[in-house]
Structure formats: C-alpha cells, structure tokens
TORTIDREN-185848 format. One record per atom (N, C-alpha, C): x, y, z. Coordinates in steps of 0.2 Angstrom, whole numbers, plus 5000, padded with zeros to 4 digits. Layout:
<rs>
XYZ
...
</rs>
This chain:
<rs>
517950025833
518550075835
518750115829
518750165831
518850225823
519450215822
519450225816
520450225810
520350295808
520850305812
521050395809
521550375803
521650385797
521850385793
522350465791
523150465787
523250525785
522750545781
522850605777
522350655773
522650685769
522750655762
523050685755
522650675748
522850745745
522450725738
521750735743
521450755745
520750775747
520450695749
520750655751
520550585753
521050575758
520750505761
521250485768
521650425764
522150425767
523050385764
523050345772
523350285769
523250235775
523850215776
524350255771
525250245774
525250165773
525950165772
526250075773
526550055779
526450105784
527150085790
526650035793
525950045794
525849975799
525649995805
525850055808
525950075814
525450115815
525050105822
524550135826
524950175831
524350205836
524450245841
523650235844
523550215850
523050245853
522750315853
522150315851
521650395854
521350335861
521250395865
520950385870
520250445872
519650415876
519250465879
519650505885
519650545887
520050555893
519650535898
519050555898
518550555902
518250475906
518550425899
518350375902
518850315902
519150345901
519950305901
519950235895
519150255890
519250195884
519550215880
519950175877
520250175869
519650165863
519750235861
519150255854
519350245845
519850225848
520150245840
520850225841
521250205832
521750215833
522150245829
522550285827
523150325824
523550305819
523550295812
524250275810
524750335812
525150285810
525750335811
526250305807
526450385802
526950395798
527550345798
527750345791
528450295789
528850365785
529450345787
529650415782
529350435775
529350355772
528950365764
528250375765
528150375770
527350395772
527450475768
527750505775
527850575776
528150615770
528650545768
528750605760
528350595755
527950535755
527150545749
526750595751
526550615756
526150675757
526550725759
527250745758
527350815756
527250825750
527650775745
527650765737
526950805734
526350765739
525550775735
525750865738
525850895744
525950975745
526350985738
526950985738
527251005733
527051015725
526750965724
526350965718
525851005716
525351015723
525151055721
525051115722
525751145724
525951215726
526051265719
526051245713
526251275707
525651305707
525151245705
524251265703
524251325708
524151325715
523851355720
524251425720
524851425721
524851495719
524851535716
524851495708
524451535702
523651535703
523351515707
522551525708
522351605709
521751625706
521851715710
521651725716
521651785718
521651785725
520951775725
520551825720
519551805719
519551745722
519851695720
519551615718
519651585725
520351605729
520751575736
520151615739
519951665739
519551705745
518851675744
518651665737
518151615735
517951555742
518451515741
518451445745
518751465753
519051535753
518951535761
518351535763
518051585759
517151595763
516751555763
517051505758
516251445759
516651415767
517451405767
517651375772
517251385779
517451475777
517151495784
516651495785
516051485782
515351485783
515351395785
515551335781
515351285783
515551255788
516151315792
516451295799
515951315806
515851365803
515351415808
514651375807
514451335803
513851315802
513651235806
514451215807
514551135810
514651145816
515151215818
515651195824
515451145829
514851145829
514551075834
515051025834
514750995829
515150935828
516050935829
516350985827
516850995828
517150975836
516751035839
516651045847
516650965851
516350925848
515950855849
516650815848
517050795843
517650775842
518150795848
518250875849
518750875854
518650885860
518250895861
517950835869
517950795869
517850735865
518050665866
518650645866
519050685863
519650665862
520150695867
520150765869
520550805874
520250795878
519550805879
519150795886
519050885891
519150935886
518950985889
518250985889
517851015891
517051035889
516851055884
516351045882
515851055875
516051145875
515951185880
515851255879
516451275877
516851245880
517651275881
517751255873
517751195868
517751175864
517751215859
516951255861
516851285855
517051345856
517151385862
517551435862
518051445855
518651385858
519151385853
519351375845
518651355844
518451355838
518151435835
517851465841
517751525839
518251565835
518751575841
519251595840
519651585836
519651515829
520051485827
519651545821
519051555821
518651575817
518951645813
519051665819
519251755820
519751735814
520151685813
520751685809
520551675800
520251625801
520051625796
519651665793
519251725796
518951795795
519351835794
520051835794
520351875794
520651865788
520951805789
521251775780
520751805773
520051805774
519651815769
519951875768
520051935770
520551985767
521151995764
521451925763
522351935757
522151975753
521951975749
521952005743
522152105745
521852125748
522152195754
522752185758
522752115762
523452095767
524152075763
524052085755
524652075750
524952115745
524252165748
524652215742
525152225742
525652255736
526252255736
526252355736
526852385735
526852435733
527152465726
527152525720
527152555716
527552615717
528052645714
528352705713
528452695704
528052765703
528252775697
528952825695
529252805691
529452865691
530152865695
530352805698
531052805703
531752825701
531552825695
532152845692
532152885684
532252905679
532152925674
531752875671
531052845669
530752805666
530852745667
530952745675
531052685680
530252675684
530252615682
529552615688
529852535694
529652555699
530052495704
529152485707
529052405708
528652385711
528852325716
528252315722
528552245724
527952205724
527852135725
527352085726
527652045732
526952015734
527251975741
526851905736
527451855738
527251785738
527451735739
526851675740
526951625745
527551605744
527551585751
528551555751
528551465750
527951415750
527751365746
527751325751
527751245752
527451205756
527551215764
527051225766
527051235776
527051195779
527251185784
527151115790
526951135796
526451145797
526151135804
525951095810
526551105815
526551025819
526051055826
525451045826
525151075832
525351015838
525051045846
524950995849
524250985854
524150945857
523550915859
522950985863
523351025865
522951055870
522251105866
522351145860
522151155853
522151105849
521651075848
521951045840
521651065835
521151115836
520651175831
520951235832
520751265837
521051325836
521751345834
522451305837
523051325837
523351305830
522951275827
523251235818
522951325814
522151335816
521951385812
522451445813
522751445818
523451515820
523651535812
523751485809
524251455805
523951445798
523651395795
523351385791
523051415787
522451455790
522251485787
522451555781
523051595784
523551645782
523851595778
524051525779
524551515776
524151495767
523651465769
523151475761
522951505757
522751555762
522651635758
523051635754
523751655756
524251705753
524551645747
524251585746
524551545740
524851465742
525051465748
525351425750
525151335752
525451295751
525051235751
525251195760
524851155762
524951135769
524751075771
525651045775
525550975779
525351005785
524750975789
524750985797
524950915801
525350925807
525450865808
525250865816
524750835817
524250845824
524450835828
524350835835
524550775842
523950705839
524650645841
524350585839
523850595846
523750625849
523450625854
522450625854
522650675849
522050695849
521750705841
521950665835
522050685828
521450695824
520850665827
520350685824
520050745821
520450815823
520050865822
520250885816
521050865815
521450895810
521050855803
520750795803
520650765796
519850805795
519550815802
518750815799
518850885798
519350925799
519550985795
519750995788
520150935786
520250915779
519950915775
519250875780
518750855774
518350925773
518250965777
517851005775
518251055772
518751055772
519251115765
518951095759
518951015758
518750995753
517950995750
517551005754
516751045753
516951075752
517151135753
517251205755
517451215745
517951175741
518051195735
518951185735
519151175740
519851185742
520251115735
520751145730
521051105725
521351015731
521450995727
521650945731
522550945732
522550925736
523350935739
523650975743
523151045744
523251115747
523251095755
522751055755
522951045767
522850965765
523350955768
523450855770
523750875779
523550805779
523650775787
524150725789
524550755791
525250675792
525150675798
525150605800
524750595807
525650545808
525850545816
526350505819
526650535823
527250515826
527750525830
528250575828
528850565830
529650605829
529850585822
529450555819
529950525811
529450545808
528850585810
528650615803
528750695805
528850715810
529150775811
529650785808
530450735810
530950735808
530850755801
530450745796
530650715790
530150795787
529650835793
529350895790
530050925790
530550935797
530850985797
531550965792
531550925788
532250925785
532050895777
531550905776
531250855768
531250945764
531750955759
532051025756
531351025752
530751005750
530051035748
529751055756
529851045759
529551115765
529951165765
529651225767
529851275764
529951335772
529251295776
529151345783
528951295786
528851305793
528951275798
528351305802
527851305808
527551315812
527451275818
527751285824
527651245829
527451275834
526951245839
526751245846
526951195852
527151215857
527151165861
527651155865
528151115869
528451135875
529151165871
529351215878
529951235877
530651175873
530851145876
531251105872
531051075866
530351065865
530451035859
530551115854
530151155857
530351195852
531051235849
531251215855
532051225852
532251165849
532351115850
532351065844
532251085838
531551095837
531151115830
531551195825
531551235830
531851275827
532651275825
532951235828
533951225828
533651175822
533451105822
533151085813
533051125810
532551135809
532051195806
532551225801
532851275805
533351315802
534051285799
534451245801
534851215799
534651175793
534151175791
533851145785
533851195780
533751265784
533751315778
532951355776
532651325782
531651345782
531551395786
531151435785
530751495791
530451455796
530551455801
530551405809
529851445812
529351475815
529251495821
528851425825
529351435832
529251375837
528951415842
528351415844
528151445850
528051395855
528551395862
528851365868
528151385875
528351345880
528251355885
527951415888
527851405894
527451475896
527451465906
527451505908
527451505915
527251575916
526451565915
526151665916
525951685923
526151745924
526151755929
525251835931
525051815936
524451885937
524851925943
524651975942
524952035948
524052065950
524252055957
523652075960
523852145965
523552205963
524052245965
523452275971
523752305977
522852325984
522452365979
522652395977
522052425975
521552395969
521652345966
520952305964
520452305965
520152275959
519552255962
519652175965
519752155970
519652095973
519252035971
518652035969
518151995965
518051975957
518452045956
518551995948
519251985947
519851985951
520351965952
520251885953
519851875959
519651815962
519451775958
519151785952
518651745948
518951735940
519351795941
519951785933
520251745936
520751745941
521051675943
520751615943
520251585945
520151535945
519751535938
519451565933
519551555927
520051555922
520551585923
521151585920
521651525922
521451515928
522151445930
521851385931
521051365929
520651305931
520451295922
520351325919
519851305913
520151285908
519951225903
520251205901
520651145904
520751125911
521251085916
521651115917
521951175913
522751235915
522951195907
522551155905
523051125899
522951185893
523351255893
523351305891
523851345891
524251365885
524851385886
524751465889
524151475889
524151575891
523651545899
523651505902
523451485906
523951525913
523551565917
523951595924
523951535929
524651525930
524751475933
525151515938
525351565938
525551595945
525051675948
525151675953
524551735954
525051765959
525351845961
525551875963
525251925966
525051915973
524751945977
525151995982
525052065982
525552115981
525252155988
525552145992
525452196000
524852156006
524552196007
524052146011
523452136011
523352106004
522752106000
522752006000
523351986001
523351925999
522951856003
522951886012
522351836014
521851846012
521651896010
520751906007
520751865999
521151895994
521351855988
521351785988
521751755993
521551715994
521051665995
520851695999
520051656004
519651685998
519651725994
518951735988
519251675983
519851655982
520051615978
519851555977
519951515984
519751465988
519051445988
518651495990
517951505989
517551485985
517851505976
517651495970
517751435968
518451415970
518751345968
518251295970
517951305976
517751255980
516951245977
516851295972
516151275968
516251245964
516851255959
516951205953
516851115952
516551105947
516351035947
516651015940
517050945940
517550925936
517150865934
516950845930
516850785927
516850775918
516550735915
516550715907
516150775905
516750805899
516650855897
515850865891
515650835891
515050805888
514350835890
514550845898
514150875902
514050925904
514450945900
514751035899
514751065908
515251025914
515251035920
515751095918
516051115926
516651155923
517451165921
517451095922
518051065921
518350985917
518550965916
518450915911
519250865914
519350795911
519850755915
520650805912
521250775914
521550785909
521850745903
522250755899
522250735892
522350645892
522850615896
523050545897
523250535905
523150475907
523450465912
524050455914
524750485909
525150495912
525350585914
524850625910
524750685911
524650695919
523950655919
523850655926
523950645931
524650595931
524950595937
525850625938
525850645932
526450695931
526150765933
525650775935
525350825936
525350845945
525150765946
525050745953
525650745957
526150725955
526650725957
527250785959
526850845954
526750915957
526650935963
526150915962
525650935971
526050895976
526150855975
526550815980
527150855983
527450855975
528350915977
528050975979
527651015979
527651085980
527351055988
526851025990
526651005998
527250976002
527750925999
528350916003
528850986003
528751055997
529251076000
529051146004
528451136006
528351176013
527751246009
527451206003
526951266002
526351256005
525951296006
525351286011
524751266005
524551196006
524051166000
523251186002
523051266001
522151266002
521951205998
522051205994
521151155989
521851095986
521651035987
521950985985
521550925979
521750945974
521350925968
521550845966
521950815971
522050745970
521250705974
521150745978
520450745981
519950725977
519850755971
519450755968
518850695965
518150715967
517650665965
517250685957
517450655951
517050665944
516350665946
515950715942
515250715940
515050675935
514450645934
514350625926
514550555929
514350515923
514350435920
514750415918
515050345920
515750305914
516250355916
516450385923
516950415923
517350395926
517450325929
517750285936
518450265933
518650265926
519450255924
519550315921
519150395921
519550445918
520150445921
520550525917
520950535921
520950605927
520550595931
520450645935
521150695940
521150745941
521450805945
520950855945
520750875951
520350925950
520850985953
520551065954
520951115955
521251105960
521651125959
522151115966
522651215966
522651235972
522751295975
523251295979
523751315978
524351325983
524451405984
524651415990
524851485995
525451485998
525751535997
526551526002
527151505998
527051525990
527151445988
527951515984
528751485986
529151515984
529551495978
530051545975
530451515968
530651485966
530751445973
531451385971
531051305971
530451325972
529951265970
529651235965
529651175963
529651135956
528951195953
528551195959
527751205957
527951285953
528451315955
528451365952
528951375946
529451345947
529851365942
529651295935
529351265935
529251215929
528351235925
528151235920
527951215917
527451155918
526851165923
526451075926
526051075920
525551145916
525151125912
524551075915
524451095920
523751085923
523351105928
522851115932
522351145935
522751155944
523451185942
523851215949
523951255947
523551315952
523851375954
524251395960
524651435960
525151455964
525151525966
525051505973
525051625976
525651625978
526051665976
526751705978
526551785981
526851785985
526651855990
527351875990
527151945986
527652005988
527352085991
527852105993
527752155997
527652235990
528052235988
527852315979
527752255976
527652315971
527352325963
528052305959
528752305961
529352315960
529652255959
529552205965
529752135967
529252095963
528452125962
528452065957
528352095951
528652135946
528852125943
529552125940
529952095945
530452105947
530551985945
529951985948
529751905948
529851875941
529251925936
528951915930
529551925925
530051995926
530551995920
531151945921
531151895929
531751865929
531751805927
530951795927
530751705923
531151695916
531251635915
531451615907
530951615903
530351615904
529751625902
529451685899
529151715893
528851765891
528151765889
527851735887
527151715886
526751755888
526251775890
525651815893
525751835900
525451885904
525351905907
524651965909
524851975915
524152015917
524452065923
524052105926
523952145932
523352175931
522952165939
522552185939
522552245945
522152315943
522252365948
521652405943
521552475949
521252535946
521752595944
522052575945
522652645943
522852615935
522852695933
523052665926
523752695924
523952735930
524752725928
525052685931
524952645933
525152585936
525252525929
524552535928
524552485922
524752505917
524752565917
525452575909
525852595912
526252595918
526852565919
526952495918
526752465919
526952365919
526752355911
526352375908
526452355900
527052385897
527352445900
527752465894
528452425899
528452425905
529152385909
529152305908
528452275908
528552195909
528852155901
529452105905
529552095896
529152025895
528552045892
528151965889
527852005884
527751955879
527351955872
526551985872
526351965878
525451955877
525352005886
525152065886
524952075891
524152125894
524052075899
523152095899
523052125907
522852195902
522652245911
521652215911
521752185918
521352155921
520952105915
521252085912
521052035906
521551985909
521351925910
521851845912
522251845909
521651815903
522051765895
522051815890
522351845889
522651905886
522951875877
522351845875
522551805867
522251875864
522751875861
522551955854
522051925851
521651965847
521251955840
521851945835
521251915829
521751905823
522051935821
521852005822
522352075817
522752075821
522952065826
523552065830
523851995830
524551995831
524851955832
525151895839
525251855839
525051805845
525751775845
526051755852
526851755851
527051785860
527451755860
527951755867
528751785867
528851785869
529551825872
530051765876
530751785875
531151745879
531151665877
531051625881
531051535881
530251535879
530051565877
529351525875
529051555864
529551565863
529651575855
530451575851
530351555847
531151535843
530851555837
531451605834
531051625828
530951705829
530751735821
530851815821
530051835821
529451785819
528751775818
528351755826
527851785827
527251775828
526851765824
526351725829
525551695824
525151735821
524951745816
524251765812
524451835815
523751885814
524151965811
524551975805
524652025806
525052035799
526051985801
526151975807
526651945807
526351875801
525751855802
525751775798
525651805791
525551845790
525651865784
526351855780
526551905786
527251915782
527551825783
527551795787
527851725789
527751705783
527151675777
526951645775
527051685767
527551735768
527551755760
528251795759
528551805755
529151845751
529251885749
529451945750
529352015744
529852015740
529652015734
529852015728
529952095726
530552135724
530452175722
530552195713
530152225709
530352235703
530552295699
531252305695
531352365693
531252355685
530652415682
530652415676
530652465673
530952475663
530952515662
530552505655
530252555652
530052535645
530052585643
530052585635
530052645629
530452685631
531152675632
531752715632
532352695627
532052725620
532552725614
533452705619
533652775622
534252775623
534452735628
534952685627
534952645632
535552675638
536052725633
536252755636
537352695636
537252655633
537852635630
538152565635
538752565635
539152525641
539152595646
539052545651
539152575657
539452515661
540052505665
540052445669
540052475676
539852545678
540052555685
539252535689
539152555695
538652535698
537952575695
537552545696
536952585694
536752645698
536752715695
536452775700
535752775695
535352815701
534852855701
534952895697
534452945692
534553005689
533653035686
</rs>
C-alpha cells in the first residue's frame, strides 16, 4: 500500500500527527494507498519551509524563474502519461480525459513562461520637474492553494504556475482524496531546477486548511470547490487580512434555441453533461429546450446516452466510476428525488452494467437523463455533481434566460443556434462568467481569465490570465528625483506638480 507523504524542502515530510486517510481506486473500490494528514505543527512547518524561502525566490531573476518554467514545462509535456495514469487510478475518470486536463493545465504553464512581459511595470519620465515616477509589480509572498478532487492537475496549475513566475513561493493543499498528483508534481518542480521550498504539498483535512487560511506567513489564498466551503474560505481568508479568490459551485445551464443545429446540440450535451461522471464544475447539468424542438432534442439525446459505456477508467471506455462510494449514492439519491417528484426518467444510470475487470465493488452510476424536469426540484436546483442531466422546456428565448439570470449560480453557460444576434444577444444579457456560443464547456484559454459570477466565486480575481497575474503580485509605485541642486526649501503644504 502507497504512503503519500507531505512535500517540503524538495523532499517528502512524514508530519508527527500520525494520522492517515484512505486513497481509494474508484473503479475497484480497493484501498491503494494512504494519506497523512496534517497536524497543525505539521502545517505550520511547511508553511515556515514557504516562507523561508520566499526572500531567495523573489530575488531570483526573471531569466533564471522562466529558466525552470521551461524545463517544468518540457518535462511535464514529456511524462504527462504517467501523470494521466496516477489520476485515473485515483479519481477514476478515463486515461483520455486525464490527459485532457493535463493539457490544459499546460496551456497555463505556457503562458507563465511569459512573466518577464506579464510584469512589466510602467515609466514616465519627466512627471514633474526632474521627477521620474515608475511602478514594479511584485510577488505578494507565500500562496495556499487548496484544490479539490475532481482536478487534481489541472485545477492546482490555474494557480501555481502564475503564482511562481511572478516570485511567489507555494503550499498546495490537495483533496485527500485523490493526493497523489500534487506530490508527483513536486517532484518534478524539483527536476525541473525549482529552489527548494518554492512548491510543497500539505496533505489533510479542515486543520490544515484552517491553519493555511489564518497562519499571518500566507499571504493569498486560492480555492476551488463547493459553494459553502467557499464562502467559508473566503469570510477566513479575508478576515485574516489575505487575497482570498474562492471559486464556488456551479449549476450550468445549455439553451437549445429551434433553430439549431440539433445533432451537435445532441452530442454537446451528452458530452458536456456525461464526461468526466458530471464531476466538473463547468459541467452542463441542465439543458433548456426552447419551443418545439424539445421531443426531437430529446430522443437524439437519449439515443447517444444509450451508446455510452461506463466502466474502469484504464480502459479508456467512456465513462469512468464516480470518485467514492458515498459520492455515489448521494448522487443516487438524486435520481430517486427527482423520479419521486414527477420528472420523467428517460435513461436511468442506477441501471448501469461496468465494462472492464475488477469492477464488481466500484462505484458505479452510469448517465442518467431526466425530461420534464421543473425548478422547484432538488435535481434542479442543487448542485449533484454527477452524470445527471436535466431537460427544462420553455416556450422563448426570454423565459430561459429568464431561468439562467435567476439561479444563484454563475459559472458557465452555452446556447446553441444559427442566429447570431441571438447569440450576441444572450452573451451581452446572460449574467455568468464563462459563456460558449455552441461551445458546451466554455473553459477560456490561459490568456483569458477563468471564474464565475454570483454564488460560485468570492473574491475580486479569477484564475490565470492576466487576472492571476495580477492576484499573485502588488504594484509598487516609485517617485524619483536626482541631480536637482535646488531643493527648493521648507515646504510643509501638500506636494504639487510643476
């Protein structure tokens, strides 16, 4: 059985608490491994090692920082396999899906390799008589990045990688769920040339979080993960006196408007609301079927569903278990309340038969498809976080987005049509962060910024883009003068221009 150990000082730390946690296979319902977990003094010894060596790393140049981004990013791009291989075994999505998110963790780290351009400060010469005023941006010093299960590569890179560029040193604190990816991340910082103390790994529960958001050597905050923790996280966070961004919950919604196209509407939904298991926060978990396009919508949806094949994600089928068997049957239990409250269940994914070997104790739900399904129902108004979609049928364009601006919810969105004032009418009306004309999952690129609206972010920052720039650094402004004989005497009033 694997020892996931924390990651400080460029080495694994074995903590004094004592305390494990189960990893588990999803897929086969064996316990792989297990987890320490933090003691407070755990937690404040590897802040300490961040802290320590935040002096050195700021002072590092930017040559040297983009230096060991590139080897990072070459010797991530050259493994990602094995990466891939760890978070299937551990999440239980698919090998493809795996690497997907790796790709795209990539993009980030591609993007970091530009600080040195992403920090330039500005210059005025001349601002005032033999005044020069300039500014610099700089690192704001130890970061806490508390990711959770459903990423555990990609959604850490959001973060990290901006946050090292620009100077900054970094605890990440993973889901005990799934913590292996964040240490074999570690280790490759440290191939890669990375100083030692720059990215550690505080592996545990609520006592090593507690102790990120309130131990005055953290400095920023970064979180992922359900709405109320992130209100938590940011009401600490800040009342500690640190840069908070909590990104929350999500309840996305697609607008199918008649004049689509039907088939690739059909197929973005059940790729946008099945992959992964739904355990995605930009994941379309409601589908908005608009006039009387929606029996057809339907039955092409139904259709597609009915080919999908769920088993161990090893197999690279198309679907993979979900994360723990209490996921699994809180999921379940879903399906159950939305059929007791009179929605119409096409595909029922408690049904479901795994493909593949050694899958007899996963934790299976396969797709499961609901129709009819209205607002005052748990399926629609919570948060499942699994492989349930829901079709809400409205009669306009008006009503469901009418649907869309009255959720607590702002995270992503979609509509799919051929009109494109249509479609730029609902980008510039609909209020959510992330919005994809005929695009599902509407995740920006790295020069853009990633972030949610309303209950699903807390905080003035989104992810990476120049927002993670700025999250992860300070401006400094400078006014100087030189070789000016005349100083010009006592003056006690305010200082003017001249």
């Amino acid at each position: 059985m694997a020892e996931i150990l924390h990651w400080m000082d460029n080495k694994p730390f074995a903590g004094t608490s004592g305390e494990v946690g189960p990893v588990t296979n999803p897929a086969t319902g064996e316990v792989t491994g297990q987890v320490a977990f933090a003691s407070v003094q755990d937690a404040r010894t590897v802040i300490d090692a961040a802290a320590a060596a935040f002096p050195m790393w700021r002072d590092t140049s930017l040559a040297k920082r983009t230096a060991i981004l590139f080897a990072f990013r070459e010797l991530l791009n050259a493994r990602k396999d094995e990466l891939a291989a760890i978070i299937t075994a551990e999440h239980g999505k698919v090998l493809s899906d795996a690497a997907g998110e790796i790709s795209r963790g990539l993009e980030v780290v591609e993007f970091a390799c530009g600080i040195p351009h992403l920090v330039k400060g500005g210059f005025t010469e001349n601002a005032s008589t033999n005044v020069d005023v300039h500014s610099v941006l700089q690192p704001v010093g130890p970061a806490a990045i508390i990711s959770p299960f459903n990423f555990p590569a990609m959604v850490p890179m959001w973060f990290f990688p901006v946050a090292i560029a620009a100077g900054n040193t970094v605890v990440i604190k993973p889901s005990e769920k799934d913590p292996s990816a964040a240490v074999w991340l570690a280790e490759l910082w440290a191939e890669a040339g990375l100083p030692a103390g720059v990215f550690n790994v505080l592996h545990g529960d609520k006592t090593a979080v507690d102790e990120l958001l309130t131990n005055p050597a953290i400095k920023s905050v970064s979180f992922v993960g359900s709405t109320p923790i992130a209100q938590y996280v940011y009401a600490t966070g800040t009342a500690a006196g640190k840069r908070v961004q909590a990104l929350g919950g999500a309840k996305n919604h697609a607008v199918i408007l008649p004049d689509a196209d039907l088939d690739l509407a059909a197929d973005s939904m059940v790729n946008a609301g099945f992959g992964s298991a739904g355990e995605r926060c930009m994941a379309v978990s409601v589908c908005v079927a608009v006039g009387e396009i929606a029996d057809e919508l339907v039955a092409k949806i139904a259709e597609r569903t009915r080919t999908l094949k769920t088993g161990n994600g090893v197999d690279n089928p198309d679907m993979g278990p979900l994360v723990t068997k209490a996921h699994r049957d809180r999921v379940a239990s879903y399906v159950e309340a939305g059929e007791k409250a009179g929605a119409t269940v096409v595909i029922d994914g408690r049904d479901v038969t795994p493909v593949g070997e050694d899958t007899t104790d996963g934790f299976w739900l396969g797709p499961t498809l609901f129709d009819n399904v209205t607002t005052d129902m748990t399926i629609y108004t919570d948060e499942i976080f699994g492989p349930v979609l829901s079709v809400v049928r409205t009669d306009t364009y008006d009503e469901a987005l009418e649907l869309i601006n009255s959720n607590a919810y702002g995270n992503g969105t979609a509509i799919f049509t051929n009109d494109g004032g249509a479609a730029r009418r609902f980008a510039n009306e609909v209020e959510v962060g992330m919005v994809g004309i005929n695009v599902p999952i509407p995740v920006p690129m790295a020069y853009y910024s990633f972030g949610g609206w309303k209950n699903s972010l807390f905080g003035d920052s989104h992810a990476h883009g120049m927002e993670g720039v700025h999250f992860f650094t300070r401006t400094k402004a400078i006014t100087t003068r030189w070789l000016d004989p005349s100083h010009g005497g006592l003056n006690l009033g305010f200082p003017q221009n001249d």
